[in-house]
Every structure is written in C-alpha cells, then in structure tokens.
C-alpha positions in Angstrom: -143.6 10.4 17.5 -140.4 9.7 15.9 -138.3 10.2 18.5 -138.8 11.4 22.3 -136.6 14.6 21.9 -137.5 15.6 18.5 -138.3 19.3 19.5 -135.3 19.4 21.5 -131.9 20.3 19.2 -129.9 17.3 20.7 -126.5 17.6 21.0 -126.1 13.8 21.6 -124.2 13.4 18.0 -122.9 16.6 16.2 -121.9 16.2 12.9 -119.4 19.5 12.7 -117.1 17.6 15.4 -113.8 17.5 13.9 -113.0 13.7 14.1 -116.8 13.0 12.3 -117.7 11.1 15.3 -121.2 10.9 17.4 -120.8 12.6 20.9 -122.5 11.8 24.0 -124.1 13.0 27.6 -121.6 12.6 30.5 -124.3 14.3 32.5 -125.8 10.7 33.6 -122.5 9.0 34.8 -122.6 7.7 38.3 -119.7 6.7 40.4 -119.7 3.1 41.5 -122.3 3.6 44.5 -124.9 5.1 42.4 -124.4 8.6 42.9 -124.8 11.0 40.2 -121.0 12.1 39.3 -122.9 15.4 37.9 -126.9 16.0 36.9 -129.6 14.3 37.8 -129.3 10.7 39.0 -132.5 8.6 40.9 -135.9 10.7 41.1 -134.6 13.5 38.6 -136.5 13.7 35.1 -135.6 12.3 31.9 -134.3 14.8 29.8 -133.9 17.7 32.0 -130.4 18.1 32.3 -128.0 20.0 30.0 -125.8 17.5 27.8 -122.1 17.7 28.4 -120.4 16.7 25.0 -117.4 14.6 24.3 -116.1 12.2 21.8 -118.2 9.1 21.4 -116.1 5.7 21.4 -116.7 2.0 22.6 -114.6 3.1 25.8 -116.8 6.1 26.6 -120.0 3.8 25.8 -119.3 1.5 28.0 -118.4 4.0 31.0 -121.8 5.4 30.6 -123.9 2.1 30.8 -121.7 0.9 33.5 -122.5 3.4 35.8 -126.0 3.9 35.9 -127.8 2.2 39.1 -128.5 -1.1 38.6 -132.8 -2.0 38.3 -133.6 1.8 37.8 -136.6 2.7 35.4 -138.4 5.7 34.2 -141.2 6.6 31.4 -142.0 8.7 28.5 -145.0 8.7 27.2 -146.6 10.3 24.4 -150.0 11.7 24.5 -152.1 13.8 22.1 -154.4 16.9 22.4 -157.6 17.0 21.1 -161.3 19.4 21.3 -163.6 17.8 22.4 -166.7 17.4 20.4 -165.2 17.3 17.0 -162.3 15.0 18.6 -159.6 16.7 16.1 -156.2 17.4 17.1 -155.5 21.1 19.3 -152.6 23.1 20.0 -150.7 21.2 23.1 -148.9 24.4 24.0 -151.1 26.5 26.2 -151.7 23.0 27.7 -147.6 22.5 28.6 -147.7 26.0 29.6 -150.0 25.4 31.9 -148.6 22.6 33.6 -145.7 24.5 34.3 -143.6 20.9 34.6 -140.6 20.2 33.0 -141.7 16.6 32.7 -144.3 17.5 30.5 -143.0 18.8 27.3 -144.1 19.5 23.4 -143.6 17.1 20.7 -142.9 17.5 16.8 -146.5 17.5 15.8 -147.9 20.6 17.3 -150.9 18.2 19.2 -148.5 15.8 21.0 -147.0 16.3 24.4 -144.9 13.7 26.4 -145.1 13.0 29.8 -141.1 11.9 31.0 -141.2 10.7 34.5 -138.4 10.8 36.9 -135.8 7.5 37.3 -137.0 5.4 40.1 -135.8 2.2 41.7 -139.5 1.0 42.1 -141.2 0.5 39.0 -144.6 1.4 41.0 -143.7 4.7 41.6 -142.9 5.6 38.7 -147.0 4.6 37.8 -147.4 6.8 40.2 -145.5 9.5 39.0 -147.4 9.4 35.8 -150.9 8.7 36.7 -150.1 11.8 38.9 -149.0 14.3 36.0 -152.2 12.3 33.5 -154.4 14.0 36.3 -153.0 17.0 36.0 -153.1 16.9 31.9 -156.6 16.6 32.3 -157.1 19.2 34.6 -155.3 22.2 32.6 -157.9 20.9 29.7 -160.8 22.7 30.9 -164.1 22.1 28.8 -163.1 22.3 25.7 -159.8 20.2 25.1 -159.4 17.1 26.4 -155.5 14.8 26.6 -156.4 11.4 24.9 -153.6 8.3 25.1 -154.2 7.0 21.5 -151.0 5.1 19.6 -153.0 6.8 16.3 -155.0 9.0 16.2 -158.6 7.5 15.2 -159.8 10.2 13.1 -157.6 12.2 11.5 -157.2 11.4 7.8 -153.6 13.1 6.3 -150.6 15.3 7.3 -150.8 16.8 10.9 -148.8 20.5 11.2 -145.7 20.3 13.3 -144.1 22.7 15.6 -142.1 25.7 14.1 -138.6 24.6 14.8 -135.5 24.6 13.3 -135.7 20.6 13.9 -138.5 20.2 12.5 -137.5 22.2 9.7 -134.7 19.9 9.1 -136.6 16.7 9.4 -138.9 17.9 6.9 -135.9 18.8 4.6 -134.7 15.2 5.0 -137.9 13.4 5.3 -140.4 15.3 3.7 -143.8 14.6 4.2 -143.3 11.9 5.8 -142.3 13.1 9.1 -145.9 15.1 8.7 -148.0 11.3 9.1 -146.1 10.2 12.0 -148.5 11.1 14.6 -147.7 8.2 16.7 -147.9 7.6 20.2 -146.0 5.1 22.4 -144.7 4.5 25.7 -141.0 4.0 26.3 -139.6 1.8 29.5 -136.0 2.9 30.3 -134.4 0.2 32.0 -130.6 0.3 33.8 -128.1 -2.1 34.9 -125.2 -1.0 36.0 -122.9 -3.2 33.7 -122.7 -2.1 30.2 -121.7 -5.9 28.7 -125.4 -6.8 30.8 -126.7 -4.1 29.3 -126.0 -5.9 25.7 -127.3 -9.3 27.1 -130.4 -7.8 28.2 -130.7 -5.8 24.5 -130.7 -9.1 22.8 -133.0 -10.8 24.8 -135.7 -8.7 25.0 -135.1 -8.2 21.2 -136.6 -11.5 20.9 -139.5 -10.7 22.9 -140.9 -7.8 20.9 -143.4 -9.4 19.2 -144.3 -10.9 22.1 -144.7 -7.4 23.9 -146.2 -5.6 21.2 -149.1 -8.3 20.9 -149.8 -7.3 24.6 -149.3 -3.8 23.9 -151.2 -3.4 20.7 -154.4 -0.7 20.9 -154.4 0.8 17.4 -157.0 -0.4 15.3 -158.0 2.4 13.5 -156.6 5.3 10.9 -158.4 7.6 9.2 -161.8 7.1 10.7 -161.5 3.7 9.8 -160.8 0.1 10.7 -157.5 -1.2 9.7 -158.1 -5.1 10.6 -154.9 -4.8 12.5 -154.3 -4.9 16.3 -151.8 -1.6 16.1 -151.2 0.4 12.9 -149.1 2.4 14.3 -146.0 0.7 13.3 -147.3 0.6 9.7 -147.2 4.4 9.8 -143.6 4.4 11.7 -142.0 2.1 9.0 -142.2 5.0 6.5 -138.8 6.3 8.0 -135.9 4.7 8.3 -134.2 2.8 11.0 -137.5 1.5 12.6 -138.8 -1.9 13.7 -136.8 -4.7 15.2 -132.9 -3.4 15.7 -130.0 -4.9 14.2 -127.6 -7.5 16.0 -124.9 -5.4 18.3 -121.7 -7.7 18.2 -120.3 -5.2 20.8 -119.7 -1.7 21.7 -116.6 -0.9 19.0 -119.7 -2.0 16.3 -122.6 0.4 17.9 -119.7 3.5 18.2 -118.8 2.7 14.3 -122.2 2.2 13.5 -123.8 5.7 14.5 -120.4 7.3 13.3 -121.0 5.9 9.4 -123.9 7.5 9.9 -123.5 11.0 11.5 -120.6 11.4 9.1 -122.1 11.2 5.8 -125.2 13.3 7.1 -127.6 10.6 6.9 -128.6 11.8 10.5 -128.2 14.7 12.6 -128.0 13.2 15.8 -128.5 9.8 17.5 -131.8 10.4 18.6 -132.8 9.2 14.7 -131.5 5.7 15.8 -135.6 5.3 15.8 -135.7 1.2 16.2 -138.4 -0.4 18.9 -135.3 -1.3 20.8 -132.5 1.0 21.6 -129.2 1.7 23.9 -130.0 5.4 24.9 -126.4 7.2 24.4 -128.2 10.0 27.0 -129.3 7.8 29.7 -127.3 4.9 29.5 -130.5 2.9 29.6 -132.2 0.5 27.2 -135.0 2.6 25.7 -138.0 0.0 25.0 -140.1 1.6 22.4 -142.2 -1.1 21.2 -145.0 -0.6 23.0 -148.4 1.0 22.2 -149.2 4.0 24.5 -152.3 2.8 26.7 -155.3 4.1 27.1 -155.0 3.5 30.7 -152.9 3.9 33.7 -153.6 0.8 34.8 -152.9 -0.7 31.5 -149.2 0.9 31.5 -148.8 0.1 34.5 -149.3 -4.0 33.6 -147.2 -3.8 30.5 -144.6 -1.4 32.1 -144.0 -4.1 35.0 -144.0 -7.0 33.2 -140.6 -5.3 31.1 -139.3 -4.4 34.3 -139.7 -8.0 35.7 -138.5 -9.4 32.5 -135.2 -7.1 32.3 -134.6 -8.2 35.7 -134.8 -11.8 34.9 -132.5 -11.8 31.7 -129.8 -9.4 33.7 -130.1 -12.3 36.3 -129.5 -14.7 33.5 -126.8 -12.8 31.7 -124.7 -13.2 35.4 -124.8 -16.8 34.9 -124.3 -17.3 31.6 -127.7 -18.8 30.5 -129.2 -16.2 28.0 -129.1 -17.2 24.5 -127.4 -16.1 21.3 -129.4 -13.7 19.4 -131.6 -14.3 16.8 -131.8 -13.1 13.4 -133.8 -9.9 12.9 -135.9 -11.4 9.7 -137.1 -14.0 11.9 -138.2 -11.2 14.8 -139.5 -9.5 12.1 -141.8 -12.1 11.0 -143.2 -12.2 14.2 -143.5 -8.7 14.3 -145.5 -8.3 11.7 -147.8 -11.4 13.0 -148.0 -9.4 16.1 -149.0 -5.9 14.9 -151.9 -8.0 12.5 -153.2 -10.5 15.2 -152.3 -9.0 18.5 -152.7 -12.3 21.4 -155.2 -14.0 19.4 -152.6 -14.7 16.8 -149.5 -17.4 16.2 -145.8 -16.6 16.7 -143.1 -19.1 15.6 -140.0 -20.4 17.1 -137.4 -18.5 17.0 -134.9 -21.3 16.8 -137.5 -24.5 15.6 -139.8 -22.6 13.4 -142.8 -24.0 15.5 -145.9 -21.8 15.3 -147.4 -21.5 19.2 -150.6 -19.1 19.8 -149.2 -15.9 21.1 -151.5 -16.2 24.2 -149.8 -19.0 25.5 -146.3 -17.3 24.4 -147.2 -14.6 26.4 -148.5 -16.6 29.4 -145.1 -18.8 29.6 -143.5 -15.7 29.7 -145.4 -13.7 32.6 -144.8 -17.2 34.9 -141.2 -16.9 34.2 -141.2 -13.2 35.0 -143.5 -13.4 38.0 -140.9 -13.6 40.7 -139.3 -10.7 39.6 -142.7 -9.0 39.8 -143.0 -7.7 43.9 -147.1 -7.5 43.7 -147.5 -10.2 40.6 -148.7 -10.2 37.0 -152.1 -11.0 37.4 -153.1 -8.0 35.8 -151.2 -9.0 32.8 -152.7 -12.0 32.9 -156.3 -10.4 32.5 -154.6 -8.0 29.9 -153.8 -11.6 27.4 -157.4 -12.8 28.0 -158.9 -9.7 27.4 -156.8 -7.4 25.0 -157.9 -3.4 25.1 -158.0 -3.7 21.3 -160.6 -5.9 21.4 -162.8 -3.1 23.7 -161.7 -0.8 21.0 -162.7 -2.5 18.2 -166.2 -2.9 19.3 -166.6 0.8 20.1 -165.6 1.7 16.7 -163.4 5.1 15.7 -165.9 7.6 16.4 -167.3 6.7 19.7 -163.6 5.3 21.0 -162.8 9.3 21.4 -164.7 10.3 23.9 -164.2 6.8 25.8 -160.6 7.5 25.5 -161.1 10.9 27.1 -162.8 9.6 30.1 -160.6 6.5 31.3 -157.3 8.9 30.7 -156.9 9.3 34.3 -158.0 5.8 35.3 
C-alpha cells in the first residue's frame, strides 16, 4: 500500500503544532550501548510502541538515527487476502483477528494485511520471524480464504474498498480515487547504523542501486487479468500519488527537517508517513526504510533479496567510515534506470550512472552480489540463482489466472 501505517493515525508530523513543524517518535532512542532509552529496542516489533511527540529539527533528527544499534534490521511486509476459487480480494479482518499478533496488522485496502517483524541483529532471524507468522497466515485461512504475496493483484480490474477510518477518509479527501487503485504490495528492509551522518551515506548509495534492486525484485507482470509486458507494474500504479519513485538528494539533516515542515505546514500532508518514495529515513525508527522492492512470492525469495540489502548496507556504512562512497547522483538519471528496470527486469540494460554506458542489468547485478558477498555470513548464491532465473519469468509463463492458486501454495515455502 501507500504507506506501512496508513490505518494507523500517526502522530509522527501533526500539523496543529504551534511552530508548523513535523514531530517525531523519541520512543526508539537508544543510549550509546544500544539499549532502548524507553520502548522497544532489539527483538520488539515495528510499530508497536506508542509515539512520544516533540518538535522535529536537524538536532533531534540526528539524535534519533545516532542511536539506534548499529547492523539492526526488521521487515514489513504486505500481503493480500483472497477466496479461494474465485481468487478475488476478502475481508483481512477476521484473519488479523485471528492471529491475535500485534505484528500482523490491517492495511488501507480492507484485503491487505502486513506482517512487521521484530528488529534483529541477524538478518536470518528475522526470515525466520516471518516465514513463522506466513505459516500462521495460512493457517487462520481455513478452506475458503487463502493469504497470497502478490505486489498486484492479478485479477482484479478497478477500485478496491478501503477500511472505514478516519485516515482513510482523509486520504480519500485528498487523493480521491486514487488512493482506491493502490492495492500494492511490497516488502520494506529497515536498516540501522548507529550514526546518523552514515545513515545519509548509506541513503545515497543505495539510491543508486534501486534499479538495480528492483530488477531483482520485480514479480508483477500482470493487472487486470492481463499481461502488462512489464517485469513489475506495481510502480506504475504507485506513481499516481505524489512523492513516489526515486527520492530526492538530502544535502543534510537542516534540508530533510525544512523539507517535511514546507510540507506539513501548508497541509499538503498530514503526517510524514506520506513521504511515500522507494527510499526513505524513517522519522519513527531511525532506520532507512527500503521500499523498492516487490513483495515475493516466497520466503525464500525475501529472504535472497532481504540479505543481499543487508550485506549491501553493511558494505557502503563500511565505506562511508573511510571516506570512499561517492557523491550522489542525479535522480533523472536513477530514474531512467528505474523505469528500464520496472520494463525489463535482469534481462534488460542499465546505464552508467556517471559514463552513460549501457551494461546488461544481469551483470550489474552480479558485480554487485561479489562485492556484497563478504558481508553476507552464509553467501549470495541464492541471489545468484534469483538473476539467472528471475520469479517473473515463472510468472509469466503461468499466466494471471492459474498464478493465483500457485501463489497460494508456495506462500509458506
């Protein structure tokens, strides 16, 4: 969907506060050890704590992604309900209900749930955590309703009905029916550091790479029961709001805290969970917020994608200590690749950032899993396979009626 905590009244920007300026979560500040200063820290879920408001300036921001632990990381991922048999969307609520689990929560669209692990030092566990909560999706199901991981839905042609809340009241007021069509799925990697100037580095350079990850990542062919000829539509759909697709250039901290103030103060947001890009500094977690990806139809597929982030952001932190990463690149140039990406998916071209040469995105993505690789405790090989033999492809041959109830059975796998 269009943001993570859409059903959830956020009080991460408020636009009454007398100054006109966003606010932000001091619930995730850690002292310099690691520990939690109050809330939930390592191995406590994303989102569950209450948000403690106070004025939001480059000071604050920087206090907040200073003191986060350093190579933490944590999921959400979004996931749609369907009935099995006609394959249409279903309620998700008696399904959250059943689960019981604060980590598995409603979405806008009354179909969508999200599944938000805990924060974790090893990337694995964190699979773990989720492949753990897909089983128990699919469990509260029974025979009739089944939890798919689809970034679109395949089928469904128009508007899907949203939750009955006063936020989604006033994103329709603002948005219209637009925020009705974005039934999109994906799954967001939050990634920590410790050191709020790294934190920038690493933003930058894995702005870059989001072509690069969405190729990997890309496993929606289909809308409306038919063929698209694109490797993921899904950002097609997303682009029909604002603030979406590669993020601006953040000079520094004093540029983010002006930015999202311009914006909370003439109204043209409610809060900064609307700050919708594929890339973003999360003002609750104090994390970079990768939301480029494609939700995956497997566990085993997030789990590939999921580590190779995680080895990547280790890397660049590595080389923002020394001084090596380089200056950022201009977002129409990202962009172009973006949009080769989302078409052509690995068996396309990407181009230089800095030379303009055009390279096949399969040996892009290749150069990059070698340098990642040692940052990667049980390897990349299964990103590897995932280049030579992209899901989409799979997909594509089983076509938008007989991918639904494949989708269904490999949710758990």
């Amino acid at each position: 969907m269009a943001d993570a905590k859409s059903v959830r009244p956020s009080t991460s920007v408020r636009v009454g506060h007398p100054v006109g300026a966003p606010v932000i979560d001091r619930n995730r500040l850690q002292d310099s050890t690691g520990t939690p200063t109050s809330g939930p820290g390592v191995d406590a879920p994303l989102g569950a704590e209450r948000l403690d408001a106070g004025p939001l300036d480059a000071a604050t921001l920087q206090s907040l992604f200073s003191s986060t632990v350093p190579g933490t990381v944590g999921f959400e991922e979004e996931l749609l309900v369907v009935h099995r048999g006609s394959w249409l969307p279903a309620d998700a609520a008696a399904v959250v209900a059943e689960i019981g689990d604060p980590r598995v929560k409603p979405e806008l669209p009354a179909c969508q749930l999200e599944i938000a692990t805990s924060v974790h030092r090893d990337v694995a566990v964190a699979v773990d955590e989720l492949r753990t909560h897909r089983a128990l999706l699919a469990a509260a199901c029974g025979p009739d309703l089944a939890v798919i991981a689809a970034p679109v839905h395949p089928l469904l042609d128009g508007p899907t009905a949203l939750l009955s809340t006063a936020r989604a009241a006033d994103l329709g007021a603002r948005y219209r029916q637009v925020i009705e069509r974005q039934l999109v799925s994906s799954l967001q990697v939050h990634l920590a550091f410790g050191n709020a100037d790294c934190t920038l580095g690493v933003y930058h350079a894995l702005r870059d790479l989001l072509p690069e990850l969405a190729a990997l990542g890309g496993a929606a062919p289909f809308a409306a029961g038919r063929d698209t000829g694109l490797c993921s539509v899904r950002p097609v759909i997303a682009s029909e709001l604002p603030r979406q697709g590669i993020p601006p250039i953040i000079a520094s901290w004093e540029q983010l805290a002006g930015d999202l103030a311009w914006l909370v103060r003439g109204g043209a947001v409610s809060d900064t969970s609307e700050w919708w890009w594929e890339l973003r500094p999360h003002l609750r977690y104090g994390t970079l917020e990768l939301r480029v990806l494609d939700v995956q139809p497997t566990v085993d597929g997030t789990s590939a994608v999921a580590r190779l982030v995680h080895a990547l952001a280790a890397r660049f932190a590595e080389l923002h200590h020394l001084g090596e990463l380089q200056p950022p690149a201009p977002t129409w140039r990202i962009a172009e690749n973006r949009w080769a990406a989302l078409r052509d998916g690995v068996r396309g071209e990407l181009l230089d950032l800095r030379t303009g040469e055009a390279r096949p995105a399969r040996r892009c993505l290749h150069d990059l899993i070698d340098a990642a690789e040692s940052y990667a405790p049980d390897g990349l090989d299964d990103v590897r396979a995932m280049v030579e033999n992209p899901v989409v492809e799979h997909l594509r041959a089983l076509g938008p009626e007989r991918v639904m109830p494949w989708l269904a059975e490999v949710f758990t796998e």
